[in-house]
C-alpha positions as a Markdown table, in Angstrom:
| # | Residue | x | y | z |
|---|---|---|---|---|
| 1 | Unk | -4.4 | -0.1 | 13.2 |
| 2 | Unk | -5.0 | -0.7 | 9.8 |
| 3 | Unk | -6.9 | -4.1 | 8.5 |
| 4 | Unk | -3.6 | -5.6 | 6.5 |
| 5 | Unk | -4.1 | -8.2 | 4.1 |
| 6 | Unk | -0.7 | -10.1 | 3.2 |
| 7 | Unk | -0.6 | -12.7 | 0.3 |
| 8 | Unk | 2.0 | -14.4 | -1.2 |
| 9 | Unk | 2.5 | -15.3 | -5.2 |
| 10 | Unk | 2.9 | -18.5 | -6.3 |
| 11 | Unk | 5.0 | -20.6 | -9.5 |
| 12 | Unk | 6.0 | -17.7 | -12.1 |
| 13 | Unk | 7.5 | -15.2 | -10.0 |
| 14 | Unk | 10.7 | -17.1 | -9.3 |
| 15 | Unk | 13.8 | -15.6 | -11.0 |
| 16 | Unk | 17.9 | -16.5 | -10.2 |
| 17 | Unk | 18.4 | -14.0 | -7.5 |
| 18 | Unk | 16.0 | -13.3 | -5.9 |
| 19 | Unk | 16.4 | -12.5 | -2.2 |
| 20 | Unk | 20.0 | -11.7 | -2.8 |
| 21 | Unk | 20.1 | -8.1 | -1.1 |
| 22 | Unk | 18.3 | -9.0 | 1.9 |
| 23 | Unk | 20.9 | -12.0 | 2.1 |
| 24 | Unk | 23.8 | -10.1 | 2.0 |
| 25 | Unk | 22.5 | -7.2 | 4.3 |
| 26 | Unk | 20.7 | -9.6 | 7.1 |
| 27 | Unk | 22.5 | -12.4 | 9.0 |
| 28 | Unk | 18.5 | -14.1 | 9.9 |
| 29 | Unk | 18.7 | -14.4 | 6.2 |
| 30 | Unk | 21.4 | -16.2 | 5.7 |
| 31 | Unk | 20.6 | -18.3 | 8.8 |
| 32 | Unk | 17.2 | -19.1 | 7.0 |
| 33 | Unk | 18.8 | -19.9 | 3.8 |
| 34 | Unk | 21.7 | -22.3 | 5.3 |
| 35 | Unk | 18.6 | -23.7 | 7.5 |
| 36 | Unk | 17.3 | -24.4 | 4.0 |
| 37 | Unk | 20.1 | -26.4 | 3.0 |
| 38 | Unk | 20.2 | -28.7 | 5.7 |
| 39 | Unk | 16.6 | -29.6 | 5.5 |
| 40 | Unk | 16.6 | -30.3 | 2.0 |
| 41 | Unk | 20.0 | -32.1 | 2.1 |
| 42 | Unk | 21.4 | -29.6 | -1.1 |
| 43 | Unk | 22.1 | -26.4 | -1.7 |
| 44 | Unk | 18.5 | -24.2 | -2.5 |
| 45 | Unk | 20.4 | -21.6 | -1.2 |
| 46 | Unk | 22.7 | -21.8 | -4.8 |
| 47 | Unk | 20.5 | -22.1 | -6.8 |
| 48 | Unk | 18.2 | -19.5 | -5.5 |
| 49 | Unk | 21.2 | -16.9 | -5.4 |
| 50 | Unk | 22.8 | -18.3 | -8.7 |
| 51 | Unk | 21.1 | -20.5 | -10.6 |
| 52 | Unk | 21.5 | -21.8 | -13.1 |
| 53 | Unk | 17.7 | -20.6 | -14.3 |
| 54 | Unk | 17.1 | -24.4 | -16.2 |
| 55 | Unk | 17.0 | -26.3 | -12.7 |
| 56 | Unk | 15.4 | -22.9 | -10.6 |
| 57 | Unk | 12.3 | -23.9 | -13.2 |
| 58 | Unk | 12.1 | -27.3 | -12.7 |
| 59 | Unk | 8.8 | -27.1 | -10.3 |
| 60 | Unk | 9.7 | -29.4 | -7.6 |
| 61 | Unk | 13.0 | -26.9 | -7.1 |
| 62 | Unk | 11.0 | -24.2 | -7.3 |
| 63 | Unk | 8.6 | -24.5 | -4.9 |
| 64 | Unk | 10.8 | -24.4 | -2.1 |
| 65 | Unk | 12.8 | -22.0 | -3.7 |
| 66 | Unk | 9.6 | -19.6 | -3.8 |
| 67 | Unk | 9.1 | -20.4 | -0.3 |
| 68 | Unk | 12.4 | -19.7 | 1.0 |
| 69 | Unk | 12.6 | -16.4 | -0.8 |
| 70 | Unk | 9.2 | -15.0 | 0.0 |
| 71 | Unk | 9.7 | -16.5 | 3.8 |
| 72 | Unk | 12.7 | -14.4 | 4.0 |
| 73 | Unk | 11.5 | -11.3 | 3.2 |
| 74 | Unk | 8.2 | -12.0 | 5.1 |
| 75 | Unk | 10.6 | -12.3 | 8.4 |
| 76 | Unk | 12.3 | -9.6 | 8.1 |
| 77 | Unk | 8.9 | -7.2 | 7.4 |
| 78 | Unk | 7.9 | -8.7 | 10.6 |
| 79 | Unk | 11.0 | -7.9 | 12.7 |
| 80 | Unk | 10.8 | -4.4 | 11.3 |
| 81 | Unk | 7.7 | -3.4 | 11.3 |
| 82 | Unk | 5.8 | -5.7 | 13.7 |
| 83 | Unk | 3.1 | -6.3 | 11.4 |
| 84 | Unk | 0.3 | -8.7 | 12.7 |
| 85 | Unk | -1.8 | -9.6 | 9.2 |
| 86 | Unk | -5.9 | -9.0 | 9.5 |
| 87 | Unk | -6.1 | -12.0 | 6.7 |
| 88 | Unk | -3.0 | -14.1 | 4.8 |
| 89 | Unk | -3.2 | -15.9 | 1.3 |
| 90 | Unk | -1.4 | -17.1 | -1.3 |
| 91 | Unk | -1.7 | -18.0 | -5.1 |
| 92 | Unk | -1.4 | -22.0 | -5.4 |
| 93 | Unk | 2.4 | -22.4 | -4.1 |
| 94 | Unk | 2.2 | -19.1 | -1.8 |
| 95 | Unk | -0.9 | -20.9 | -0.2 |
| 96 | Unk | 1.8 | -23.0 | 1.3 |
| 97 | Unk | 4.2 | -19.9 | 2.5 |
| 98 | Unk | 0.9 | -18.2 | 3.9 |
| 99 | Unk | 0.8 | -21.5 | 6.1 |
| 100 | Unk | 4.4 | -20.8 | 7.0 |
| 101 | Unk | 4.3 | -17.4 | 7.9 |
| 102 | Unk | 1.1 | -17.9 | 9.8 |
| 103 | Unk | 2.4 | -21.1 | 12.0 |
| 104 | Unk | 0.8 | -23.9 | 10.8 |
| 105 | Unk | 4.0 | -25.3 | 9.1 |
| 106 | Unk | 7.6 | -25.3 | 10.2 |
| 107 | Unk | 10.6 | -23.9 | 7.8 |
| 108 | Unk | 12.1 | -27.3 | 7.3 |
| 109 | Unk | 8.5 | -28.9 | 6.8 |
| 110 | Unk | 7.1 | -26.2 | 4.7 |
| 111 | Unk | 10.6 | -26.8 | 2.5 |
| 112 | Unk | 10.2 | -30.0 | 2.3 |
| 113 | Unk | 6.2 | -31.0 | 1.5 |
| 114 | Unk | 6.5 | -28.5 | -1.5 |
| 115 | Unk | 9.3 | -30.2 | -2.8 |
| 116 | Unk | 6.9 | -33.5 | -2.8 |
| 117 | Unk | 4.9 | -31.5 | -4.0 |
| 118 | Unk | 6.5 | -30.2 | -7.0 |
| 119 | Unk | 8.2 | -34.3 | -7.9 |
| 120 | Unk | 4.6 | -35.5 | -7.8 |
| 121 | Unk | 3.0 | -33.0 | -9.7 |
| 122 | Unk | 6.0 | -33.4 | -12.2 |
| 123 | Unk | 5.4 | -37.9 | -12.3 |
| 124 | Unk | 1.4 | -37.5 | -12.5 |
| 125 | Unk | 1.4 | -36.9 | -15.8 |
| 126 | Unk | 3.4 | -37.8 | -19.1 |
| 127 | Unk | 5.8 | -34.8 | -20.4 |
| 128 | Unk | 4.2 | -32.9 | -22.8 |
| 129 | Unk | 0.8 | -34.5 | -22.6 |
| 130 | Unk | -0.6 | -31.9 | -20.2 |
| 131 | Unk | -0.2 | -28.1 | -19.9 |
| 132 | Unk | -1.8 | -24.7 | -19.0 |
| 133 | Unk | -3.1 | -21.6 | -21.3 |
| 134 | Unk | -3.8 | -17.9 | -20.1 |
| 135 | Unk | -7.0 | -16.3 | -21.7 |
| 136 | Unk | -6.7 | -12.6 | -21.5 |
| 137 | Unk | -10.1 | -11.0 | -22.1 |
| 138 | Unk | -12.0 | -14.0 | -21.4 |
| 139 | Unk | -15.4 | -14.4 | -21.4 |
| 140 | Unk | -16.6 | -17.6 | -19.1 |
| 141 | Unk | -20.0 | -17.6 | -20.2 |
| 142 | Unk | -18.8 | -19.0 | -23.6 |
| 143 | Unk | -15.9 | -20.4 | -22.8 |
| 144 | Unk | -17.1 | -22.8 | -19.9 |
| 145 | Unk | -19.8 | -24.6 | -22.5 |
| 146 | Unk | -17.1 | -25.4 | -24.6 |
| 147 | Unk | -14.7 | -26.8 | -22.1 |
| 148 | Unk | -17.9 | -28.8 | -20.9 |
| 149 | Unk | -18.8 | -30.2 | -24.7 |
| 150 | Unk | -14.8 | -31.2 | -25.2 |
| 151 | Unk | -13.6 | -33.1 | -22.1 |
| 152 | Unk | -14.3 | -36.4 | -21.5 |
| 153 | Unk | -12.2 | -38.9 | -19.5 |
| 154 | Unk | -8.6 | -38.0 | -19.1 |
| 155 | Unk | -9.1 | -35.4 | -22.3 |
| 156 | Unk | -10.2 | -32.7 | -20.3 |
| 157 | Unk | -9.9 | -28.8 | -20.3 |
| 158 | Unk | -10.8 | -27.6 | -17.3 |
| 159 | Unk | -10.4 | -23.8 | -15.6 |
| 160 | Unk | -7.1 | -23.2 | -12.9 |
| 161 | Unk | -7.1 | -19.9 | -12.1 |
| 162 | Unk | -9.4 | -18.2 | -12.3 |
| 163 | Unk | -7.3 | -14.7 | -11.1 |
| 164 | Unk | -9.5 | -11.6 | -12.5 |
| 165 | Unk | -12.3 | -10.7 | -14.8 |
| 166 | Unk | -10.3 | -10.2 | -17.3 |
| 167 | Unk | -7.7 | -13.2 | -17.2 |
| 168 | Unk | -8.3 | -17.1 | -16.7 |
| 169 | Unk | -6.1 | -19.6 | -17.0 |
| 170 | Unk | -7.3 | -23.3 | -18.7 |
| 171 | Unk | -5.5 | -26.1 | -17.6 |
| 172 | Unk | -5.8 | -30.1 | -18.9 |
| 173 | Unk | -4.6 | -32.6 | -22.0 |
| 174 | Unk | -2.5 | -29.9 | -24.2 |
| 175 | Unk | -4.6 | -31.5 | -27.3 |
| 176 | Unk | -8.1 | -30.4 | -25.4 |
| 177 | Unk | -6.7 | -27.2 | -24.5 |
| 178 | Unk | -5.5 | -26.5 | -28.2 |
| 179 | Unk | -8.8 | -27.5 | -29.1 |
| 180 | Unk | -10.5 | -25.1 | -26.9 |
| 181 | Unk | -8.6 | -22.4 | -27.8 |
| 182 | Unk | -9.6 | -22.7 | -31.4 |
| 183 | Unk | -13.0 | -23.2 | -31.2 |
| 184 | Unk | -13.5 | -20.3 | -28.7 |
| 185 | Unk | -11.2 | -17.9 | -31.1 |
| 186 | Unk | -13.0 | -14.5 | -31.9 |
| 187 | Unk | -15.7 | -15.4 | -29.0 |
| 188 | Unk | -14.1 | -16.4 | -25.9 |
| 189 | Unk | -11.0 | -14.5 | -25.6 |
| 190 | Unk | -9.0 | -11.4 | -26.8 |
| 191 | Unk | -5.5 | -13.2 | -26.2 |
| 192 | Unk | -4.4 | -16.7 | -25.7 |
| 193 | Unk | -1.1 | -17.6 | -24.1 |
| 194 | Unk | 0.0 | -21.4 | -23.1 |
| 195 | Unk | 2.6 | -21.5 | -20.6 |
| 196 | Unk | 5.6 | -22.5 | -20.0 |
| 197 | Unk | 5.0 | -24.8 | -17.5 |
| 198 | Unk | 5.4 | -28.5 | -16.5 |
| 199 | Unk | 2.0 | -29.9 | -16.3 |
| 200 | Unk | -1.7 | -29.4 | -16.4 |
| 201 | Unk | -1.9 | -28.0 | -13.0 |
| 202 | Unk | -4.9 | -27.3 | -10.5 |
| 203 | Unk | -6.7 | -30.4 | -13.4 |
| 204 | Unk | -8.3 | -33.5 | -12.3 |
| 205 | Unk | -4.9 | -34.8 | -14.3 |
| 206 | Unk | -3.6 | -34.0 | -11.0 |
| 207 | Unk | -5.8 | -36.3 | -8.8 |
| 208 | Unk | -3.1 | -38.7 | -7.9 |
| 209 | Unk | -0.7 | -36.4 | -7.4 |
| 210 | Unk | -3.1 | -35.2 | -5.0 |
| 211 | Unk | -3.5 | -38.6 | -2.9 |
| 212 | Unk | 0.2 | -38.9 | -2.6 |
| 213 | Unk | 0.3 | -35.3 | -1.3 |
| 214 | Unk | -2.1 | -36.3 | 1.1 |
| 215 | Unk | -0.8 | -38.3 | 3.0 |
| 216 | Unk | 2.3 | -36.7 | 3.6 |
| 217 | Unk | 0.6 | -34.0 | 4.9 |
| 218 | Unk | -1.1 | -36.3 | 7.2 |
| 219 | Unk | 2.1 | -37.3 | 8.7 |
| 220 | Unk | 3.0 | -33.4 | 9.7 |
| 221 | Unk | 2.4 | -32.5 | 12.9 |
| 222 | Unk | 0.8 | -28.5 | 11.6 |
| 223 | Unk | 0.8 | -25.8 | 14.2 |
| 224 | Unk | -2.0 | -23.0 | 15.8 |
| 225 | Unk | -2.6 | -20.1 | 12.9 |
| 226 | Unk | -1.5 | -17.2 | 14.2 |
| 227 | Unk | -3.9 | -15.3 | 11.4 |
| 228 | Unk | -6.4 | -17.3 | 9.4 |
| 229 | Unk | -5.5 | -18.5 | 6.1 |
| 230 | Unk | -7.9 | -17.9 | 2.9 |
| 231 | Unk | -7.3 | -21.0 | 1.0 |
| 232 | Unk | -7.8 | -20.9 | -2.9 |
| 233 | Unk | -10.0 | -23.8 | -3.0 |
| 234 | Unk | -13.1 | -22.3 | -1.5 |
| 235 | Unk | -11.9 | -18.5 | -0.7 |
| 236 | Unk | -12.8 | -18.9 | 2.9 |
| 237 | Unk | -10.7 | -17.9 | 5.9 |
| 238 | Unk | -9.6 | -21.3 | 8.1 |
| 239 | Unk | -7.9 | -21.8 | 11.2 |
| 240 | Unk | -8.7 | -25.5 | 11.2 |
| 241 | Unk | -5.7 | -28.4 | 11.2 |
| 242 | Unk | -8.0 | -30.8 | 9.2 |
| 243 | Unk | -9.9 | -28.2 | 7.1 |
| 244 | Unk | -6.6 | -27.0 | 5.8 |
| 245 | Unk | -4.9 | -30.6 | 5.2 |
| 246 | Unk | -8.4 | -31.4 | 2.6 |
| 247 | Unk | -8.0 | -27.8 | 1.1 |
| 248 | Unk | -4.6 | -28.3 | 0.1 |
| 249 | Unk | -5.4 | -31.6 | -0.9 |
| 250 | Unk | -8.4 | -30.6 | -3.5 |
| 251 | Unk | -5.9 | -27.4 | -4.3 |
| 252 | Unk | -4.0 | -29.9 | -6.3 |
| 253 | Unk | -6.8 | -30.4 | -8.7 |
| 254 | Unk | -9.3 | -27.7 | -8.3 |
| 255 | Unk | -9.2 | -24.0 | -9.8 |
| 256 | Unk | -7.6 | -21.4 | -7.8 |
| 257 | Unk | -9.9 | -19.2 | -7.1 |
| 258 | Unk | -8.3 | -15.9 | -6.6 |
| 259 | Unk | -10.2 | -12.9 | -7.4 |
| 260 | Unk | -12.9 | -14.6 | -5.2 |
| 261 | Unk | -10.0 | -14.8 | -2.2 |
| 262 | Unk | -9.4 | -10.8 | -3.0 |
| 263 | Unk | -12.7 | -10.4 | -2.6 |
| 264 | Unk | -13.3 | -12.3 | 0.3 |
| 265 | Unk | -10.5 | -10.4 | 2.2 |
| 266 | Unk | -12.0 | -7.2 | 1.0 |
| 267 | Unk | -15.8 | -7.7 | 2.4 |
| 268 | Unk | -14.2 | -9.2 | 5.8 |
| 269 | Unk | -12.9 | -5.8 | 6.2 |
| 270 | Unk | -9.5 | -6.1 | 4.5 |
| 271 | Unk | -8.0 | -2.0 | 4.1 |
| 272 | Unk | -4.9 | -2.9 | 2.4 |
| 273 | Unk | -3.0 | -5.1 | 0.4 |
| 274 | Unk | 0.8 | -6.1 | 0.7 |
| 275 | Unk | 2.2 | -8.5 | -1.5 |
| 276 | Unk | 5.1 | -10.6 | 0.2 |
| 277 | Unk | 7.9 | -11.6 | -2.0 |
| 278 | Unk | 9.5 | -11.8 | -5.8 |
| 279 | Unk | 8.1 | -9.8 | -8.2 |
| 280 | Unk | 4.6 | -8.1 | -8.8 |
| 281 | Unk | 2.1 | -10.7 | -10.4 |
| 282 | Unk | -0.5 | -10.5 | -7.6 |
| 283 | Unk | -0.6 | -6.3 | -6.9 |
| 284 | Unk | -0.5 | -6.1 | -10.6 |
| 285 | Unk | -4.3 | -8.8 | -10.4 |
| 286 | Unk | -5.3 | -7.0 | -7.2 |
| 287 | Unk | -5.0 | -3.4 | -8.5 |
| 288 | Unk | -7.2 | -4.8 | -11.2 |
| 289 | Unk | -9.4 | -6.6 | -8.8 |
| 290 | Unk | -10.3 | -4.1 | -6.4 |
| 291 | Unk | -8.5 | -0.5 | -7.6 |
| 292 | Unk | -9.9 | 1.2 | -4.7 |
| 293 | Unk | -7.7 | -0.5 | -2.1 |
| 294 | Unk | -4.1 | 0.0 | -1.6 |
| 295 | Unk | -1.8 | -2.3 | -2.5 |
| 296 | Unk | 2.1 | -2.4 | -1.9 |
| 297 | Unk | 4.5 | -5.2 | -3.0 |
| 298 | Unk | 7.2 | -5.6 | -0.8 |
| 299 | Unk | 10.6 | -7.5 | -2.1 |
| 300 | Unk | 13.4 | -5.2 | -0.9 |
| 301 | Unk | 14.4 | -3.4 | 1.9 |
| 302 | Unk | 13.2 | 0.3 | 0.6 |
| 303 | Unk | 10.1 | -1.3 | 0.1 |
| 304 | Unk | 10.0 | -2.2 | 3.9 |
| 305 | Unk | 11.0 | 1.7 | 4.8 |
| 306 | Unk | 7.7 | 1.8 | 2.4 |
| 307 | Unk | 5.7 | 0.2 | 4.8 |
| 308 | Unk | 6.8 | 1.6 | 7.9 |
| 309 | Unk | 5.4 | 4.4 | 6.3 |
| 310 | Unk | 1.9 | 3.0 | 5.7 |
| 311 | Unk | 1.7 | 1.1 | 9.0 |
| 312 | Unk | 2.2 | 4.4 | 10.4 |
């Protein structure tokens, strides 16, 4: 049996229908979704089918909307092909649904902590004062002295994801990160790109965010892993109840680090990647990543009949 490596992707790949096929074609899909509903006490299950796209963005709707959707299509890979993962991530947010798919948190609890999630992230900092650029072509050794000579205090720039050679994402104050960007232009970068996102996530603007997190996560009961976990914080496999409650804490304002957790899966023996859930963002980094090792994206159900395939 081959070494599988499953990960799931995180804020960016939502879109206003995803999951809809597998929906209308499995009834444990539509039991997950109404299941959805009831734990969240409204509709996900609209506004992941329908929209409208404005509220599907707001992040503390999207998390659980990400979650929903990639847990649906992760259940019904399982039922069909039996797959038992060698290793299980996630990017940021799909940390969470790794958790979920590996045991550690129920539906309804996995639902509801990264809706917490998403509302605190969303109060710890003033609209519009914090936010997130992409540097495409980056070069860390002259970007990270810069970052280091601008922030100070709460004016901080500050690396998030750090998700390939080739592309990092800065996150912090938006006038620190506009700063950065223009001193580093013509050195550190080919391409900048600031996102369209709600905050200056995985930033120490998160901290308190962070505490608040924490403690809700305290007061959740968290299951055996089925498969061990490679959190983003570290890029180390864990199995651990406590480890994984300070992980997901420091997640809140530390970088992801994700070509590290590709890595990491790959020297533990990892022979193939699938990607579980909307879109491609992750296969697209982990082609780039490591290009000698397979890697699959699975959304619909000819992607499953894909995988059968592989899984032999």
């Amino acid at each position: 049996m081959k070494k599988i490596g499953v990960v799931f992707p995180g804020q960016g790949s939502q879109y206003v229908g995803m999951g809809k096929k597998l929906y209308e074609r499995f009834s444990e899909v539509k039991d997950l979704f109404a299941a959805a509903d009831k734990a969240l006490g409204f509709s996900i299950s609209e506004l992941v089918l329908n929209g409208p796209e404005e509220e599907l963005r707001q992040t503390f709707n999207t998390q659980p909307a990400l979650v929903l959707a990639s847990y649906a299509v992760w259940r019904i890979l399982q039922n069909e092909t039996k797959l038992a993962p060698y290793l299980i991530s996630g990017h940021s947010l799909g940390e969470y649904t790794a958790l979920l798919a590996s045991g550690y948190f129920t539906l309804e609890d996995a639902l509801k902590i990264t809706r917490k999630r998403g509302l605190f992230m969303e109060e710890s900092c003033p609209k519009g004062k914090g936010g997130m650029v992409a540097l495409i072509g980056a070069n860390m050794e002259k970007v990270q002295p810069v970052l280091n000579e601008i922030s100070h205090d709460e004016y901080v720039a500050v690396p998030a994801n750090m998700n390939s050679a080739e592309q990092v994402v800065l996150s912090g104050d938006i006038g620190a990160l506009k700063e950065a960007v223009e001193k580093l232009k013509g050195i550190g970068y080919k391409k900048a790109v600031f996102l369209n996102v709600s905050g200056p996530f995985h930033s120490p603007l998160m901290k308190e965010a962070a505490e608040k997190l924490k403690g809700e996560l305290k007061s959740l009961p968290g299951g055996e892993l089925a498969f061990p976990v490679v959190s983003n914080v570290d890029a180390t496999p864990e199995k651990s109840r406590d480890a994984i409650i300070d992980k997901l804490y420091r997640q809140m304002f530390s970088p992801v680090l994700w070509e590290a957790c590709v890595k990491k899966m790959v020297t533990e023996g990892t022979e193939c990647f699938i990607e579980v859930g909307p879109q491609k963002v992750l296969s697209n980094l982990i082609k780039r990543i490591t290009p000698d090792i397979p890697c699959y994206n699975v959304e619909e159900y000819e992607d499953i009949e894909v995988i059968k395939g592989v899984l032999g």
